[in-house]
N, C-alpha and C positions, 0 to 999 in steps of 0.2 A: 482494577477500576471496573465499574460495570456498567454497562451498555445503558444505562437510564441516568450516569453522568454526560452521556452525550447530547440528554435532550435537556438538563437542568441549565435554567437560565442565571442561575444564581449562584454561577463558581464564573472563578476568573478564563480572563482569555485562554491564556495556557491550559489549563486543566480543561478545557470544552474542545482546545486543540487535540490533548492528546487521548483526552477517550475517542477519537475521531480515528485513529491510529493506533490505538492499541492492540497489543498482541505482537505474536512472532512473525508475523506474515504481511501485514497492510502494508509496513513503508516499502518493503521489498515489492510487492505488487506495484505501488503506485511507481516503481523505479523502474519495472519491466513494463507495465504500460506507457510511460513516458513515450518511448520510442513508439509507439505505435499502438492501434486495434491487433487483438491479441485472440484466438480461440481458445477456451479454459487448458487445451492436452500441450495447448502451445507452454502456457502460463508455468505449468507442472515440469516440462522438461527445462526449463531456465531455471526455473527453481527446484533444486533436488531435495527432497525429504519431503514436501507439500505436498499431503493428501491430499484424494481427491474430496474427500468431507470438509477436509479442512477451508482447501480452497473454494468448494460452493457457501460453503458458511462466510468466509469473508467477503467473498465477492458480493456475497446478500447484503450484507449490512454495510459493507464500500454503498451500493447501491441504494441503501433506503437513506445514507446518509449524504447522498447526492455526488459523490467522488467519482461513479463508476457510469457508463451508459450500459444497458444489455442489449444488444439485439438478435434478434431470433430470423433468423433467413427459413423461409416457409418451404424447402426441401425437404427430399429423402435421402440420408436419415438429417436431422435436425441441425443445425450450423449455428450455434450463436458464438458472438464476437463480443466480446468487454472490451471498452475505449473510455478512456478520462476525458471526464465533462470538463465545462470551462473551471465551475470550480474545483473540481478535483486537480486540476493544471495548477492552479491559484497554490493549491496547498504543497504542490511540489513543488514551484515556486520557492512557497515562504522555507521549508526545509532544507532549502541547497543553501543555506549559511551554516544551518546545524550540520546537512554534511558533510562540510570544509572545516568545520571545527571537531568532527568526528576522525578525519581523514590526519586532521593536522593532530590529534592527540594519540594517534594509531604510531606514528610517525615519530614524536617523543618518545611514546613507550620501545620503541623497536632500538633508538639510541641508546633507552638506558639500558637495556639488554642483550648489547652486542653478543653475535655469535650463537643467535638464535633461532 
């Protein structure tokens, strides 16, 4: 999906949802910022494999898409913090069904595969 279905007004709710979240990295952010204002080195060690390109690039577009706050502490050397805005909250919100039903079909799968 591409980054210019997230500004089209003209698809459905769900699809304007998930270009908002697409990729391999955003819902995972949005599930480490929950708990709290995060530093980006913080972000990278909760999640292992996330570059650091990778995580400046989503945390840009979390942020143009209004999910993320950035702030910048005017020290030496530079200290910014990413924290989920109220809508960005909203949206993790609306997903803690989908990850109960993510959880709950993790769970099936592992039944039918005993000894796995």
């Amino acid at each position: 999906m591409t980054r210019s279905r997230a500004q089209d007004t003209n698809v459905c709710g769900v699809t304007a949802a998930i270009a908002v979240i697409d990729g391999k990295w955003k819902t995972a952010l949005l599930w480490a910022l929950e708990s709290g204002p995060h530093r980006p080195g913080e972000l990278r060690r909760r999640l292992p494999g996330l570059s650091e390109k990778v995580l400046t690039q989503a945390l840009r577009e979390m942020e143009t898409d209004g999910l993320v706050h950035r702030e910048v502490h005017d020290v030496l050397p530079l200290k910014t913090v990413y924290s989920l805005t109220a809508f960005g909250r909203d949206l993790s919100e609306a997903l803690a069904p989908l990850s109960d039903w993510g959880h709950r079909r993790l769970e099936k799968l592992a039944e039918a595969q005993p000894g796995l």
